[in-house]
N, C-alpha and C positions, 0 to 999 in steps of 0.2 A: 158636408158641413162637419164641423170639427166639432165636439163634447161637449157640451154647455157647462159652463164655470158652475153653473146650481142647477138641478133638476129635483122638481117636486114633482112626486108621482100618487096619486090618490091618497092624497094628507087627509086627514080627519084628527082634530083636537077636541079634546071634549073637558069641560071645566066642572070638578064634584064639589058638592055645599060641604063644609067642613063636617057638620056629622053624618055623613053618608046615606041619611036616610032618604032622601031624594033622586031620581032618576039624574045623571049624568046631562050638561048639556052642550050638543054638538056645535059646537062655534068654527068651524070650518069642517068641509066635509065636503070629500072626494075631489080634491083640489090638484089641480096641472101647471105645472109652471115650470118653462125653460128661460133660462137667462144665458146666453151669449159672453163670451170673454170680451169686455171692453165698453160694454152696452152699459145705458141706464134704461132702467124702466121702473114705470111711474105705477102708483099703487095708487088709485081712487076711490071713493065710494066713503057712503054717510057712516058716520059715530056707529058703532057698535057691529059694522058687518063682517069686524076679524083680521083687520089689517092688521095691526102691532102684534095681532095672536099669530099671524105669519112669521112677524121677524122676532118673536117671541121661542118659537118651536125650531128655526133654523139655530137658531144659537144656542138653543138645549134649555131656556128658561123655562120653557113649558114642556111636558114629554108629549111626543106623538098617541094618539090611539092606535092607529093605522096608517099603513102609504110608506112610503119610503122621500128621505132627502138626501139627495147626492152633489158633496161637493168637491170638485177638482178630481171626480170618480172615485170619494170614499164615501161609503155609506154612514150618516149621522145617527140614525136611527136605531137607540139601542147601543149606540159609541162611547165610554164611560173610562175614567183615570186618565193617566197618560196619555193614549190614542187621541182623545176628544182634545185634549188639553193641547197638544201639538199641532191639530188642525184646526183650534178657537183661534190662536189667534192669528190666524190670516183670515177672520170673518170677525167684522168689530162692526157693532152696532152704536147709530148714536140716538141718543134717546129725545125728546120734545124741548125740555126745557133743560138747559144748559147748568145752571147754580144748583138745581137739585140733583146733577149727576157728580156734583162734586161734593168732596167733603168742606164743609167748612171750617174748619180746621185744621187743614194741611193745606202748605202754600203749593201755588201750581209746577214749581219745581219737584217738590215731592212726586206730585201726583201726577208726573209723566213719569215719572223715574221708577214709581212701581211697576208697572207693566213691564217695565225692561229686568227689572229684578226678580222678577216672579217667573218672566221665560226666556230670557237668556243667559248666556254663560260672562257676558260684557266687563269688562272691570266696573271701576267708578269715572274711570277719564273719560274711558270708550260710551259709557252711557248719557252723561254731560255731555258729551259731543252731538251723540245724537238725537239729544232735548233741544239742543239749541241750534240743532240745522232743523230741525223740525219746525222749532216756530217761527223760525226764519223763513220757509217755506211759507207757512201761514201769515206771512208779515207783521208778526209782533217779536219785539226782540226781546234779547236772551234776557236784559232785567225784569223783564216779566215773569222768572222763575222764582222771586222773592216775594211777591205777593197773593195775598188771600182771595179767595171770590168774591166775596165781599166787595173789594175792593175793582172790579174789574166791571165797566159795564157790558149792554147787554151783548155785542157785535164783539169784544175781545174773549168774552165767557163762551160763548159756541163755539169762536177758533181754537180755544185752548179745549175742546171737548173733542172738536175734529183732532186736533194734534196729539191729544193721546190716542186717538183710534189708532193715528199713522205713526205711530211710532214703531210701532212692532212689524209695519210694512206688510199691511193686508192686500190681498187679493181681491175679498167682495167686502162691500162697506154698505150697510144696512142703515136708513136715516128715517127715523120716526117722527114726521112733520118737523124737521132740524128749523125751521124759520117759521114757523106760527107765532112764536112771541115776539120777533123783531120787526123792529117798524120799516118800514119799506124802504127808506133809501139805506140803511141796511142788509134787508131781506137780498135786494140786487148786487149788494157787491159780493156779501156771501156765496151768492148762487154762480156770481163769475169767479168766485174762487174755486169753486168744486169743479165747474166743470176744467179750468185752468190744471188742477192737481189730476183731476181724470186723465186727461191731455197726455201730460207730462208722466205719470208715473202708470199709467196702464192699466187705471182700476175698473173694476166693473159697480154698479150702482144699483140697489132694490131701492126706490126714493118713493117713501109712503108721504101723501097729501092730501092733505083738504082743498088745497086751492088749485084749483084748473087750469089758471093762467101757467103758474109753475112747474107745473106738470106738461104744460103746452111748450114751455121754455127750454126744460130741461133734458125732456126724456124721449129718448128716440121709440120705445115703444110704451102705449098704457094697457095697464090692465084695469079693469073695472070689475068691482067686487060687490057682491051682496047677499046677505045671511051665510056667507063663511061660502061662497062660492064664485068662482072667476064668468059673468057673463059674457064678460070681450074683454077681446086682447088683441090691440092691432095695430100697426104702426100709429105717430102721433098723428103727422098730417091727416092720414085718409080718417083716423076715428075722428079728430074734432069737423074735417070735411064734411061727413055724411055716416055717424053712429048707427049701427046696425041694430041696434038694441032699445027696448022703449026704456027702459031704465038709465041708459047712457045717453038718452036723449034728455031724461027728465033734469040729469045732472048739467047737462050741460046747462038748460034752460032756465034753471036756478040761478046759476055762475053769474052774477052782476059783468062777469069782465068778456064773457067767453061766449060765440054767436059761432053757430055751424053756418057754413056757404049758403044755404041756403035761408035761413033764414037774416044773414045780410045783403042777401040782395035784393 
């Protein structure tokens, strides 16, 4: 088997109360994780057990305690100036809610057009060009670089948030619940567009979620998380099959949408 596009190897994050006079607390800890080039895998488990503090620490938002993250075989951990800066952006994260990750104040022309001036060498043609093959790829077109967030609803605001991920032509794309706030016929064509762009440009996927179904849809393998530690990680089919785990059983059993083999038959 060939190198894993992302390898975590006994991660531990730990979060300090701003005046330091309290013990440090561990939100993930000793945590394993191999991702595949071309793969998605799905990120589960309840509010607070450190998913977003995952794709938080891969992208340098948060520092590691311990463990090491390896991506494309460069060590992140400890990665800082230039070095990090040259391999951030082929690892672009997109965050939950789409209008909060933008400015409201710069039209979404602008605001694909930074990432490409902040790390490439592009003219001004050369980067026009590739705003507007970008969100053509996403199927909204090029006059959509003249207007505000504000102005955009909820299903054109996520694709113009995917579209600046893809601009810079990432390798691994990190999605932090990317459709919790859209409403479901929505939520579906979004979800066929990721996997469509997967498809086509050769991306690999960390897809963190609340919803099961999604997860069930999307991700060729899931992990299941809890108090900052990986319980299972197994292909999709055989976890939602027969969960090895009473925890990933309890999830599933919650899931309104979502019934292992056995308890539908």
């Amino acid at each position: 088997m060939t190198e894993p596009v992302l390898s975590v190897d006994g991660l531990a994050v730990e979060y300090r109360s701003q005046d330091r006079r309290t013990a440090p607390v561990r939100v993930i800890d000793d945590m394993h994780l191999d991702i595949q080039s071309g793969e998605t895998v799905g990120l589960v488990g309840e509010s607070g057990s450190g998913k977003s503090t995952l794709a938080y620490a891969i992208t340098g938002l948060v520092p590691a305690a311990e463990g090491s993250i390896r991506f494309e075989g460069t060590e992140l951990v400890g990665l800082k100036g230039r070095a990090r800066r040259t391999v951030q952006q082929r690892i672009q994260l997109v965050f939950q809610n789409a209008l909060l990750s933008l400015s409201p104040r710069r039209t979404v022309g602008w605001q694909l057009d930074e990432p490409l001036r902040v790390h490439t060498t592009l003219d001004a043609a050369a980067r026009t060009e590739t705003v507007e093959r970008t969100l053509e790829a996403l199927e909204l077109t090029p006059a959509m670089c003249s207007r505000l967030p504000h102005e955009l609803s909820g299903g054109q605001a996520q694709r113009v948030v995917l579209a600046r991920a893809l601009v810079l032509e990432p390798t691994l794309i990190l999605f932090d619940e990317p459709t919790s706030a859209l409403d479901v016929s929505v939520q579906a064509s979004v979800l066929n567009l990721l996997q469509r762009l997967k498809d086509e440009r050769g991306l690999t996927y960390l897809f963190i979620t609340h919803d099961l179904g999604v997860a069930r849809h999307l991700c060729d393998r899931v992990a299941v998380m809890r108090r900052g530690e990986i319980v299972e990680l197994r292909p999709t089919a055989e976890l939602f099959a027969s969960p090895a785990h009473d925890y990933t059983r309890s999830l599933l059993r919650s899931s309104p949408t979502v019934q292992t083999e056995s308890e539908s038959s």
